[in-house]
C-alpha positions as CSV (number, residue, x, y, z in Angstrom):
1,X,-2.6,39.8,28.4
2,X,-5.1,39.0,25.6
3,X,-3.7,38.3,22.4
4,X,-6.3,38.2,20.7
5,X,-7.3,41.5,20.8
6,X,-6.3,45.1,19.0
7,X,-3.3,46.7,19.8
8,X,-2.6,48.1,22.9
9,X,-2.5,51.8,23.4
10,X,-1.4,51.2,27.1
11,X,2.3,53.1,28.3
12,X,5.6,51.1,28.9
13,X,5.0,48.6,31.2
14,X,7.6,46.1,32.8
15,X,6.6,42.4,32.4
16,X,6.8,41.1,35.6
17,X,7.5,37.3,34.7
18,X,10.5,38.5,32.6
19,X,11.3,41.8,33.6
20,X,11.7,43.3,29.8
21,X,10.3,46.6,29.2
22,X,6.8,46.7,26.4
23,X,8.2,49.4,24.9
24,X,7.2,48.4,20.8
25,X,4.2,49.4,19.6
26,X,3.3,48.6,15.6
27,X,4.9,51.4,14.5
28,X,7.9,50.5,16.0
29,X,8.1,47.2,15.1
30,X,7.4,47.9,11.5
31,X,10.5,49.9,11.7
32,X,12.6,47.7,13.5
33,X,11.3,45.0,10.3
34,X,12.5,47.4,7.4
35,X,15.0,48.2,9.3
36,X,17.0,45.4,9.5
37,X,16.3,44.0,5.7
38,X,17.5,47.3,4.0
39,X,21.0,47.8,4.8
40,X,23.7,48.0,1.9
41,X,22.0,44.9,-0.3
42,X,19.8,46.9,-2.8
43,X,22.5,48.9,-3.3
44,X,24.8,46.6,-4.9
45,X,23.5,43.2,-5.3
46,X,21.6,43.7,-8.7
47,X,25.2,44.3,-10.4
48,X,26.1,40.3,-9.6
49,X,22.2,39.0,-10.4
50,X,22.2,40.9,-13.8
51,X,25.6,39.1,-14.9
52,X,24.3,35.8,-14.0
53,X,20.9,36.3,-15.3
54,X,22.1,38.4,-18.9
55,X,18.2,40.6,-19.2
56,X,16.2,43.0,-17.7
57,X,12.7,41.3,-17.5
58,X,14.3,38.6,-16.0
59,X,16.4,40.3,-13.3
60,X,13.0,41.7,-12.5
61,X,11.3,38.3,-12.3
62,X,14.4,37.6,-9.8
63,X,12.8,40.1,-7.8
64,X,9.6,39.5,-7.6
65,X,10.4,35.7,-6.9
66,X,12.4,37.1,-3.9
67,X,10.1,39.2,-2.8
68,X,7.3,36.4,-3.6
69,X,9.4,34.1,-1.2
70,X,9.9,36.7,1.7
71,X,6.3,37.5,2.6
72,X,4.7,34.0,2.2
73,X,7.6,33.2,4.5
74,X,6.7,36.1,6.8
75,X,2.7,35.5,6.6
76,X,3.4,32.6,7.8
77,X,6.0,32.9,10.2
78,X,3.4,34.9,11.9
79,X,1.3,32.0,13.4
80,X,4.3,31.0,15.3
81,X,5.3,34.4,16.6
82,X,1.3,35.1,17.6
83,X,1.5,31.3,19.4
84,X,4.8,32.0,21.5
85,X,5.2,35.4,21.9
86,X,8.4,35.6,23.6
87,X,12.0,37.0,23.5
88,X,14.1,34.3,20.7
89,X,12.0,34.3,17.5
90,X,12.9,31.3,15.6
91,X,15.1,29.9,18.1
92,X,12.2,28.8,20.0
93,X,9.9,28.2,17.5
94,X,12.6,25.5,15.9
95,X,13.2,24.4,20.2
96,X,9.5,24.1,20.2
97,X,8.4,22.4,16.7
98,X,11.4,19.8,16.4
99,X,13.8,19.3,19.0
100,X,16.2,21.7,21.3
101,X,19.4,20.8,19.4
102,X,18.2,22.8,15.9
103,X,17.1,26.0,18.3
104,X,20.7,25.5,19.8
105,X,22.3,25.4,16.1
106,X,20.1,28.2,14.8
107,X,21.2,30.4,18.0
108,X,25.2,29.2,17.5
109,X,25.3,30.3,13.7
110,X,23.2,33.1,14.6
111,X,25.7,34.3,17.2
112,X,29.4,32.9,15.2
113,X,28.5,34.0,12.0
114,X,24.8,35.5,11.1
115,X,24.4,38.2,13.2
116,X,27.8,39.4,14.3
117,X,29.1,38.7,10.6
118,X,26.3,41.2,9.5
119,X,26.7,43.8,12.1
120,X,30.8,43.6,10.8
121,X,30.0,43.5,7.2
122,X,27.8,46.6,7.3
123,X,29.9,48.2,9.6
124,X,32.9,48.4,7.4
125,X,30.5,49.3,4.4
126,X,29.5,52.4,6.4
127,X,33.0,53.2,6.6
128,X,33.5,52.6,3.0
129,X,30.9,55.3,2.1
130,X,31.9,57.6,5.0
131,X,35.3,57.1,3.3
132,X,33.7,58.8,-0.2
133,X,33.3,62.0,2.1
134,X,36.3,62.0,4.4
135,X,39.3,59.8,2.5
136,X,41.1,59.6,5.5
137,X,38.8,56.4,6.3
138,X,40.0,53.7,4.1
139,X,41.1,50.4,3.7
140,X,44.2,50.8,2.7
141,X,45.2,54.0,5.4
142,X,46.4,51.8,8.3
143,X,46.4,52.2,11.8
144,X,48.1,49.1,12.2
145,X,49.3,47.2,8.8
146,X,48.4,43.8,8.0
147,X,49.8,41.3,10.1
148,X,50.2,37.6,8.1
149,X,48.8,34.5,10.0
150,X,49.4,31.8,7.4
151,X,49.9,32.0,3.8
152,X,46.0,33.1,3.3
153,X,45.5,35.3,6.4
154,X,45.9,38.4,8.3
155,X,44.9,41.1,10.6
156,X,44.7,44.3,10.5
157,X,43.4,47.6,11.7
158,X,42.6,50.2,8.7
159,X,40.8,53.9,9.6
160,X,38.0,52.3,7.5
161,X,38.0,49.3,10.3
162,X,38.6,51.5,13.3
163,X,35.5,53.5,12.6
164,X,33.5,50.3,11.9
165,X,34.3,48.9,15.4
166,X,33.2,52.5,16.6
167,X,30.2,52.8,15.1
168,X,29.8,48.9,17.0
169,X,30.5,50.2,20.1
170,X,28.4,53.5,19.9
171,X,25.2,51.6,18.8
172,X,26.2,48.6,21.5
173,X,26.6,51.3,24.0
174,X,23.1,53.0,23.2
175,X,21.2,49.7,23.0
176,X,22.2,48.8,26.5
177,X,20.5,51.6,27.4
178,X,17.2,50.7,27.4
179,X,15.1,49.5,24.4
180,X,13.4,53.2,24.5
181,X,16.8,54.6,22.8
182,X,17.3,51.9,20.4
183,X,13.8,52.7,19.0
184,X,14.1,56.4,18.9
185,X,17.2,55.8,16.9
186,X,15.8,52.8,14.6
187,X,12.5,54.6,13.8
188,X,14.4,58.1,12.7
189,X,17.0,55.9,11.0
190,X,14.7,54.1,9.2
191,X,12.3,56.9,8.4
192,X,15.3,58.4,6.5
193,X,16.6,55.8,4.5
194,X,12.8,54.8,3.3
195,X,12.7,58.6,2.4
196,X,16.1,57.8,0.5
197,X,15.4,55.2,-1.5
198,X,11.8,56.6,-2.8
199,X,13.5,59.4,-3.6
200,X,15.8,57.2,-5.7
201,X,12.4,55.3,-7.1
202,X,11.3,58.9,-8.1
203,X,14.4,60.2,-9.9
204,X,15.3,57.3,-11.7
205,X,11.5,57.1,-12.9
206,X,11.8,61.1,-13.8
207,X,14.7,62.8,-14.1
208,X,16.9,59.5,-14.6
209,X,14.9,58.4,-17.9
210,X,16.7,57.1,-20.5
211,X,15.2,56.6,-23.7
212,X,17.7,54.3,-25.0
213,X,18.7,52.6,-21.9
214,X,14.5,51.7,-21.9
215,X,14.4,50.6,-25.7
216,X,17.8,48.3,-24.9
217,X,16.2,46.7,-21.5
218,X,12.9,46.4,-22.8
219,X,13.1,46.0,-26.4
220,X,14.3,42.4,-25.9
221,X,13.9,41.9,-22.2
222,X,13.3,38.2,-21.7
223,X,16.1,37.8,-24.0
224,X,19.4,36.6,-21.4
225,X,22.8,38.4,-23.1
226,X,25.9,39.1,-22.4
227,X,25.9,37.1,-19.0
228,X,28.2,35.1,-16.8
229,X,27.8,31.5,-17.4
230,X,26.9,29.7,-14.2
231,X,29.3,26.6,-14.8
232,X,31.6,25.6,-17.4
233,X,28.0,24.2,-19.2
234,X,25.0,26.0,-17.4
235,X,24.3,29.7,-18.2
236,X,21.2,31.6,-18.9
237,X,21.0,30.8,-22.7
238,X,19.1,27.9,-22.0
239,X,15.8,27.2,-20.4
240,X,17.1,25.2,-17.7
241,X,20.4,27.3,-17.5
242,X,18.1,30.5,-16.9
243,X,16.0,28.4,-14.0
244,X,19.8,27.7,-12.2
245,X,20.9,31.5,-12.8
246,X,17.4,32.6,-11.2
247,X,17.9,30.6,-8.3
248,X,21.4,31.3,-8.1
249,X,21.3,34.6,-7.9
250,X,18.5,34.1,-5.0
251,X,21.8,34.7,-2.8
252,X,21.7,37.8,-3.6
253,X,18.1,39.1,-3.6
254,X,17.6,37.2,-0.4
255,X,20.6,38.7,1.1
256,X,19.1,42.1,0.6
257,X,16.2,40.9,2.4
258,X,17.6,38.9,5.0
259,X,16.8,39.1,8.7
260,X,13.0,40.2,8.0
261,X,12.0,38.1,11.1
262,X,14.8,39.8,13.4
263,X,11.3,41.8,15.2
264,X,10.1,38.2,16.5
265,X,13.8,38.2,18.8
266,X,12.5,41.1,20.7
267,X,8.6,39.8,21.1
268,X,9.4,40.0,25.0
269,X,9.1,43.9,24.9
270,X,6.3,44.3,21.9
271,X,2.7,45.7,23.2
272,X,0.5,42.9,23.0
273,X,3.1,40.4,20.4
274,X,1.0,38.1,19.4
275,X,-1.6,40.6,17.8
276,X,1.6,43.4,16.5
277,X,4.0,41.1,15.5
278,X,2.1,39.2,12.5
279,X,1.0,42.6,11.1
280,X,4.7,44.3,11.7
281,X,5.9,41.4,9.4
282,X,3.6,41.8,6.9
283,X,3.8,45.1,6.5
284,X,7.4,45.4,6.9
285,X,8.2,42.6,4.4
286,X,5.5,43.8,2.1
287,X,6.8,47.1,1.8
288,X,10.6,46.4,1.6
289,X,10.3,43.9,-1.2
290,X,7.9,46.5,-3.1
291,X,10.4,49.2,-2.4
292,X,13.7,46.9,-3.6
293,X,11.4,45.6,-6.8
294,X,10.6,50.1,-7.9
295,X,14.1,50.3,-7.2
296,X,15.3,48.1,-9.7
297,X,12.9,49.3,-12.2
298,X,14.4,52.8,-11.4
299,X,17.8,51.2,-11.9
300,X,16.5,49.8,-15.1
301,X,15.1,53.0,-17.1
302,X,18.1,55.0,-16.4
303,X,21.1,52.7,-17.3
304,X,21.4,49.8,-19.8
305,X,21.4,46.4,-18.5
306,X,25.5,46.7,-19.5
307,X,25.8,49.7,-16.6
308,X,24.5,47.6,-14.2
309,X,26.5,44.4,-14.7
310,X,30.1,46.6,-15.1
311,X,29.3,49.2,-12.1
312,X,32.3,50.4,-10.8
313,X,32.2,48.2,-7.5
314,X,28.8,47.1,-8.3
315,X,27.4,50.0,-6.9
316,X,24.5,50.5,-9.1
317,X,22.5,52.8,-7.0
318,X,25.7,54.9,-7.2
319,X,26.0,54.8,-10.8
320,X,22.3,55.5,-11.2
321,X,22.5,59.0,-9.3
322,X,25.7,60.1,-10.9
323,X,23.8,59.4,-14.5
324,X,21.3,61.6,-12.9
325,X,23.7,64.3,-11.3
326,X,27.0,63.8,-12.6
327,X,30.0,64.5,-10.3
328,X,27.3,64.9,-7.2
329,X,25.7,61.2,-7.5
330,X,28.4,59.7,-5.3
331,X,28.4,61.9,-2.6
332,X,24.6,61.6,-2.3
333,X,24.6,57.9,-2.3
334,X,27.1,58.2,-0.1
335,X,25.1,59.5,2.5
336,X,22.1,57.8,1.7
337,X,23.9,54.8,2.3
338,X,25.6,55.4,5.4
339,X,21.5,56.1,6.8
340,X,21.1,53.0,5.5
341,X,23.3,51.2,6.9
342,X,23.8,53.1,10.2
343,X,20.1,52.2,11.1
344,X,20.1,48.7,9.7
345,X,23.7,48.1,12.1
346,X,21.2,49.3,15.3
347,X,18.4,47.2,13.8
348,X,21.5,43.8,14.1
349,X,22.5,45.1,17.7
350,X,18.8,45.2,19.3
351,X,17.4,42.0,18.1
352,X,20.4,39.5,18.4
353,X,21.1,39.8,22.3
354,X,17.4,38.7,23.2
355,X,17.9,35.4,21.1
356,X,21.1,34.7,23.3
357,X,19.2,35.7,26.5
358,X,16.6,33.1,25.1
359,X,18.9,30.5,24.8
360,X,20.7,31.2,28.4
361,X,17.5,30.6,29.8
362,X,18.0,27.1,28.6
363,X,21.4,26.6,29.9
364,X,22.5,27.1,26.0
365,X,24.5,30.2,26.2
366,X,26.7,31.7,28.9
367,X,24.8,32.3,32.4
368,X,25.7,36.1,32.5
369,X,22.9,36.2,29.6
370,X,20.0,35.3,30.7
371,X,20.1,38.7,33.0
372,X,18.7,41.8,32.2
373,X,20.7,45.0,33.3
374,X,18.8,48.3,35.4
375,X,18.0,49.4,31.7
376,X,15.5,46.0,31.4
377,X,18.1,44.9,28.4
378,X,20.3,42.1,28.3
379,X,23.2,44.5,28.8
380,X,26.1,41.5,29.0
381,X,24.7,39.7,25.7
382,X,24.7,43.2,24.4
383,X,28.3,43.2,25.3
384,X,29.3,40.1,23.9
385,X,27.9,40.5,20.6
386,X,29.5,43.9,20.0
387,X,32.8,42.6,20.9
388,X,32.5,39.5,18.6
389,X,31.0,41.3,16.3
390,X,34.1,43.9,16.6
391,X,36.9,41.5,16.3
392,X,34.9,39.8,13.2
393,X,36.3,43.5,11.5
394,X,39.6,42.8,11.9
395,X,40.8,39.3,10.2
396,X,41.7,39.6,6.0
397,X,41.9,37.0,3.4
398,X,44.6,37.8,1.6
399,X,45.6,36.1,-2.0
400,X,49.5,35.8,-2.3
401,X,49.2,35.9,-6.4
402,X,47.1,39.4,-6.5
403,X,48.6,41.0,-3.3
404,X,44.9,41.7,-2.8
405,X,43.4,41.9,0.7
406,X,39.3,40.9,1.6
407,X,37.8,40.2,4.7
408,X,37.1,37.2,6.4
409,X,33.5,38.0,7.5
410,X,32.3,38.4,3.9
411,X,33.5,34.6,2.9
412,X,31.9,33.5,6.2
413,X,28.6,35.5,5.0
414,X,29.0,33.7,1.8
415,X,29.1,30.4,3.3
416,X,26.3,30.6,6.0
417,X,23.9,32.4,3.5
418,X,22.4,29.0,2.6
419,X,22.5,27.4,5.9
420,X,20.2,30.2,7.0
421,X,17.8,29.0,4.5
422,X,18.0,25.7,5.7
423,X,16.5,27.0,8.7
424,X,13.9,29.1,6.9
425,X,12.7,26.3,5.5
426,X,12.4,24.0,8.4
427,X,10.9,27.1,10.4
428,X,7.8,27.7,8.2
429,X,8.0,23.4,8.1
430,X,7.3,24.3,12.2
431,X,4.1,25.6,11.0
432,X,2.6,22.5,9.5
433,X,4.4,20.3,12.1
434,X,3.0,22.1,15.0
435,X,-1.0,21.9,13.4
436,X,-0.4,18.4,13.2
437,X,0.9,17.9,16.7
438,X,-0.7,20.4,18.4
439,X,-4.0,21.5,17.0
440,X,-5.6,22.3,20.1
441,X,-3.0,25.4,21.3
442,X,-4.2,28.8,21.1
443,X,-3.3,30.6,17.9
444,X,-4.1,34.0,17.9
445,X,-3.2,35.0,14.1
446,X,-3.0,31.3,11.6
447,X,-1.1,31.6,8.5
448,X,-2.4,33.1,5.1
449,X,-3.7,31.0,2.9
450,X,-2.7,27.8,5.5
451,X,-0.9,25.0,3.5
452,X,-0.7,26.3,0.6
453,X,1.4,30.1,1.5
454,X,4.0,27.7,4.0
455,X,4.3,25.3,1.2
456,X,4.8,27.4,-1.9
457,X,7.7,29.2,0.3
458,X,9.2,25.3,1.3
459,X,9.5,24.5,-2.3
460,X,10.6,27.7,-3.7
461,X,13.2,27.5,-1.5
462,X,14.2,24.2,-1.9
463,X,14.6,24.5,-5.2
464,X,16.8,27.8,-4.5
465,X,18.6,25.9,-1.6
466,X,19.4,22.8,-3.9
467,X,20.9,24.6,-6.8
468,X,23.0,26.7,-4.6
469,X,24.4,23.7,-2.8
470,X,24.7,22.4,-6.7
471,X,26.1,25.0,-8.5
472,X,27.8,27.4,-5.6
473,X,29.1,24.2,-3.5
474,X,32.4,26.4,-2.5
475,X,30.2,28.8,-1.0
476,X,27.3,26.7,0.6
477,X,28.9,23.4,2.2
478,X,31.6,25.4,4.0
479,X,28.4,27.0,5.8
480,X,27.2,23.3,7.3
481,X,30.2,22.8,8.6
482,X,29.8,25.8,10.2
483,X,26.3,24.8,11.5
484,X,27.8,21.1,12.7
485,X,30.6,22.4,14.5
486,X,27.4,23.1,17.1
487,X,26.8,19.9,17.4
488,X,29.5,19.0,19.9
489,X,28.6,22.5,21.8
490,X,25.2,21.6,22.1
491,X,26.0,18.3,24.4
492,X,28.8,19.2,26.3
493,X,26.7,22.9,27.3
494,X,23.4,20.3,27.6
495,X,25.6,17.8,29.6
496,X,27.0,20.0,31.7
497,X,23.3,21.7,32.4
498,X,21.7,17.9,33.9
């Protein structure tokens, strides 16, 4: 195939060498990229960044730094996607630019924590919302009651849980299918919630106005106020303290736009990858991070800085509509949400399996993966996922001094969300490596505005990456242990292989 030409306008067509279906065509590749970034983030995360950040011009900067970050990262994540344009995305790009064992450690988190955490995480937050409409689903209304494993621990299965592992199992079901229903389901899914959240944009900017909620953000908006100091002697009232709250609350902003490179995972079965996938992550990205930046200008002109910090749950978009329509606002987040997150869950699902069946190829992952079922999918890493991903629902923290019960997925999130950065970093580092070791190989797109795009996202994140590890270190070293516990995996699965 020649990838260097236009996109291909050719019908399904099985790749002989690998047997996956070219099934993803621009379109659908766009969608499967704005897919998997908007799930329940934009939502809520704003609440947390506004408390550490105390003003409204600079919770917008946050923002647009985010957003700044995400598409130089995905302009030039592109080269590497248009030079190896193959099922595992950054698992072989990082196999490829440095050594085997940080593709192996990339794949492990991926599959322990990243992915299957995720798919949990929004999975109960669809159940949350769903529970708005039918209160029968709820945390608290248990199938089976909490069972304590320690002092710190337990398991449990809620109504709210039960319908997050089915909501797993129906989308893991689908997937395995073929990758024709997964991208009937992802493109209508994602068609709606774009069409949610610019109708959010729209109300908040008309109906939603409010004068004095305008003349408090913007009256003084570079101003920090009434914020959450960082630590006992950085907050946002100084210069410095406002650079460490900005990057700080990165964790959130990048959270909402996390897994924008999830398309790459599934090059294997994209028309013609190394022309499509480039442009499907810069359109994707581009568009997300405009749409979350309008959406927290809506959020801005309807309630005071104050609303957003203190909403109930930190469910600003919530809060927003029910300024708007008071007493229906919930119930139409509600739904808009559970779109949300329904087609960001199918987004997790469809891209994570072909990164296993990448790394099975390798002798890196169980043998069963590296086969493709009748439906041309990897059907048994399909399988796997959904039933990690499933029992990933069930744990709970649990404090014995509140009597108040979490989940264990969202503290390994927590923990992992700078680790994935770590790999961000050294990916789009692949970039420069690879043009310095191998200027000769065949690069059908080369990166935007080559160094300077790769670099500006390197040290942008570096700095966000270093002041998370300084000032959030309960949250961010956990995760690299997380990562290291790999390392004995990697060369007894690599031993074992020779």
């Amino acid at each position: 195939m020649d990838h260097t030409s236009g996109p291909s306008s050719s019908p399904s067509t099985i790749d002989q060498e690998t047997g996956f279906v070219r099934e993803l065509g621009l379109f659908d590749s766009v969608m499967i990229t704005i897919g998997v970034m908007i799930g329940s983030g934009i939502f809520i995360v704003s609440a947390d960044m506004a408390r550490n950040i105390g003003s409204a011009g600079w919770l917008l900067v946050a923002w647009a730094f985010a957003g700044l970050l995400t598409v130089a990262a995905a302009l030039s994540y592109g080269e590497l996607a248009s030079m190896m344009p193959k099922a595992g995305g950054m698992y072989i790009y990082l196999r490829e630019a440095f050594s085997p064992i940080w593709g192996f450690l990339y794949g492990w988190t991926l599959f322990t924590v990243i992915q299957t955490g995720t798919i949990a995480a929004v999975a109960v937050g669809f159940g949350r919302f769903l529970g708005i409409l039918a209160p029968a689903i709820s945390e608290t209304n248990y199938i089976v009651p909490p069972i304590h494993i320690g002092s710190g621990y337990a398991l449990s299965l809620s109504t709210n849980q039960f319908m997050a592992i089915f909501v797993i199992a129906v989308l893991t079901w689908t997937n395995t299918l073929g990758i024709r229903y997964g991208k009937i389901i992802q493109n209508l899914f994602t068609t709606a919630k774009v069409a949610g959240l610019f109708g959010l944009i729209v109300l908040g900017l008309t109906l939603g106005w409010n004068h004095e909620a305008v003349a408090a953000n913007f009256s003084n908006a570079w101003t920090p106020h009434d914020f959450s100091p960082i630590t006992l002697t950085v907050s946002a009232a100084t210069t410095f303290g406002l650079f460490v709250a900005l990057c700080v609350s990165q964790s959130g902003s990048l959270f909402a736009a996390d897994s924008w490179h999830d398309v790459t995972f599934a090059a294997g079965e994209v028309h013609n990858p190394g022309w499509t996938i480039p442009r499907a992550l810069a359109l994707g990205t581009v568009a997300v991070m405009t749409i979350y930046f309008l959406t927290n200008v809506a959020y801005l002109v309807t309630l005071p800085l104050s609303a957003i910090q203190h909403a109930p749950s930190d469910r600003v978009a919530t809060a927003t509509l029910e300024h708007i329509f008071p007493g229906f606002g919930s119930i139409i987040m509600a739904v808009v949400i559970m779109i949300s997150a329904f087609g960001c869950i199918n987004s997790l699902v469809l891209a994570g399996p072909r990164v296993y069946y990448a790394m099975a190829q390798h002798g890196l992952f169980f043998d069963p993966a590296k086969r493709l079922n009748k439906a041309h999918v990897p059907g048994w890493s399909l399988v796997v996922q959904g039933i990690w991903a499933c029992l990933l629902v069930l744990p709970r923290t649990y404090s014995p001094a509140t009597g108040q019960y979490g989940n264990l997925y969202s503290n390994l999130l927590d923990w992992v969300i700078s680790a994935a950065l770590i790999f961000y970093i050294l990916t789009i580092a692949g970039v420069i490596r690879l043009r310095l070791t191998q200027p000769l190989r065949q690069r059908p797109y080369r990166a935007f505005g080559y160094p300077v795009v790769p670099l500006l996202f390197i040290v942008g994140a570096s700095a966000v990456l270093l002041c998370l590890f300084v000032y959030r270190p309960a949250t961010t070293w956990p995760g690299l242990i997380i990562v290291l516990a790999g390392v004995p995996i990697y060369f007894f699965r690599v031993r074992k292989v020779t």
